[in-house]
GUKEZA-252261 format. One record per residue (C-alpha): x, y, z. Coordinates in pm, whole numbers, padded with zeros to 5 digits, always signed. Layout:
% GUKEZA-252261
XYZ/...
This chain:
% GUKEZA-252261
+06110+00939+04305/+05886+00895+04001/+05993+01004+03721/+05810+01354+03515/+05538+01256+03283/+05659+01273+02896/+05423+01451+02604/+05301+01096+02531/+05129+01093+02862/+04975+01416+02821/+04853+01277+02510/+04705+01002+02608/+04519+01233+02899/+04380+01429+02641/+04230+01115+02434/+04158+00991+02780/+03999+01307+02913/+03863+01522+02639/+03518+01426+02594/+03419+01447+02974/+03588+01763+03007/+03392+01890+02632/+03052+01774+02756/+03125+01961+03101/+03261+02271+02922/+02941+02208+02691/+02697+02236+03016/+02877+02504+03165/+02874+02732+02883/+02563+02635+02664/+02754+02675+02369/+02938+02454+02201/+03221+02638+01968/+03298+02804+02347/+03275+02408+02515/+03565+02394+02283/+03743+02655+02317/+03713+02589+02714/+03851+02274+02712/+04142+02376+02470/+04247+02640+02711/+04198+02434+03019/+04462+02127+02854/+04661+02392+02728/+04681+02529+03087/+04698+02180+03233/+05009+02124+02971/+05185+02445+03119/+05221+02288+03458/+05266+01915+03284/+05616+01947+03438/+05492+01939+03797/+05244+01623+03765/+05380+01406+03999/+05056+01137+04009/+04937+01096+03640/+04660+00969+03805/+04512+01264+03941/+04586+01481+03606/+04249+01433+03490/+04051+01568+03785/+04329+01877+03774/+04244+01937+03418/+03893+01964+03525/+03933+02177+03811/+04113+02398+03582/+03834+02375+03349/+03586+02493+03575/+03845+02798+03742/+03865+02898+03330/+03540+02894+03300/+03449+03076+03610/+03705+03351+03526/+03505+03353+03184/+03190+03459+03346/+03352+03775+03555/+03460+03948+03212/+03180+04130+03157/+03175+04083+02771/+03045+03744+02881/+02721+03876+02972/+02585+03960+02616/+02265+04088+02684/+02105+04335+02407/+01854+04592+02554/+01478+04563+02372/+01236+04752+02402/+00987+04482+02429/+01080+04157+02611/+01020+03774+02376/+00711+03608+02502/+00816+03299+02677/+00675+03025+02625/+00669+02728+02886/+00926+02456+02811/+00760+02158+02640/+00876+01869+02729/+00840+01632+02517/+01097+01287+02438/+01395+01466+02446/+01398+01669+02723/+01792+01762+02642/+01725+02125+02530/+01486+02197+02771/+01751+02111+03056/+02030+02308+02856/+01758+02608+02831/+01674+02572+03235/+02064+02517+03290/+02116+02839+03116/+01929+03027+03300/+02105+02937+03626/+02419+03240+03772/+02743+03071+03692/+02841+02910+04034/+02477+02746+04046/+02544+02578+03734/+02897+02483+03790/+02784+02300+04111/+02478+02107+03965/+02703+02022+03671/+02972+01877+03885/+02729+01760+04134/+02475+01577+03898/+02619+01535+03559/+03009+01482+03660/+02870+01304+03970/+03175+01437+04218/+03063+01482+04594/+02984+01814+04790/+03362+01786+04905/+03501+01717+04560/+03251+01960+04410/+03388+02204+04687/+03803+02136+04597/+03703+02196+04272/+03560+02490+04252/+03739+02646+04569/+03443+02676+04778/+03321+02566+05125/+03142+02264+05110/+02855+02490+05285/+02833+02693+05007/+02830+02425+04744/+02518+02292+04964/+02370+02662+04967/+02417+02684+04573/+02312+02359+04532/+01961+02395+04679/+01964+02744+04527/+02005+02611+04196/+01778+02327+04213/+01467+02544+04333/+01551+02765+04081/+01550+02501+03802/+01194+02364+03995/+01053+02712+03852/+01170+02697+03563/+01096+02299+03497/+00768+02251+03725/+00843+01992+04012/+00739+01712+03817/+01028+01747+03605/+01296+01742+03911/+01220+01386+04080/+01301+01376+04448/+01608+01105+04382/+01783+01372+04195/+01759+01632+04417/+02093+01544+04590/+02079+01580+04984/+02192+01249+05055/+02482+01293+04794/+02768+01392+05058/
């Protein structure tokens, strides 16, 4: 029998795992004081069942998964949604896109319901599989597939179709 991981290996996960699981948090959320705090509740969690860890390996893509449950439970409270009512709505203007396309995406990503952009996060960006994608987030792999081309023609609206090139439009990605 292997014996329980120590504190010392959940410190190295964190070194080990913390900036993957930030710029994930970071993507999911759009914000990044609440990437943070994301990623210091989902270690914090992961810590609370450190006890239990019987591969070390596989810690990091548990942290992760909790991660993205944390985050998901985030977006049922409904203080998440903090809309203001106007009056008037902004004029929007269309996305530039210019050299560094990075806010644009973040804007587009934004703009996508929670699930959507928890799949093409850890579709595209985290690069996991439609099964992996699907463990993760406690899903059928049919729904991350529904979500997924959900998501993606509702960032081609936002972005224009020139924006979203056909290699990165994951069907092939199983």
């Amino acid at each position: 029998m292997a014996r329980p991981p120590s504190d010392e290996d959940f410190a190295d996960l964190v070194h080990a795992a913390w900036p993957s699981l930030y710029r994930t948090a970071y993507l999911l959320l759009g914000d990044a004081a609440e990437a943070e705090d994301l990623t210091q509740t989902a270690l914090a969690k992961t810590y609370a069942s450190w006890g239990r860890v019987r591969e070390p390996a596989a810690a990091r893509g548990y942290a992760r998964t909790v991660l993205v449950n944390t985050a998901t439970s985030w977006f049922r409270r409904r203080s998440w949604h903090n809309e203001l009512p106007t009056e008037t709505l902004p004029e929007r203007p269309a996305p530039e896109v210019g050299n560094d396309d990075r806010p644009v995406l973040l804007a587009a990503l934004a703009r996508l319901a929670p699930r959507q952009r928890a799949v093409v996060v850890l579709r595209f960006y985290d690069d996991l599989s439609v099964a992996e994608t699907a463990r993760a987030l406690g899903i059928t792999e049919g729904t991350v597939k529904s979500q997924t081309s959900v998501a993606l023609d509702r960032l081609r609206a936002v972005l224009g179709d020139s924006f979203l090139q056909p290699s990165d439009q994951g069907a092939s990605h199983d």
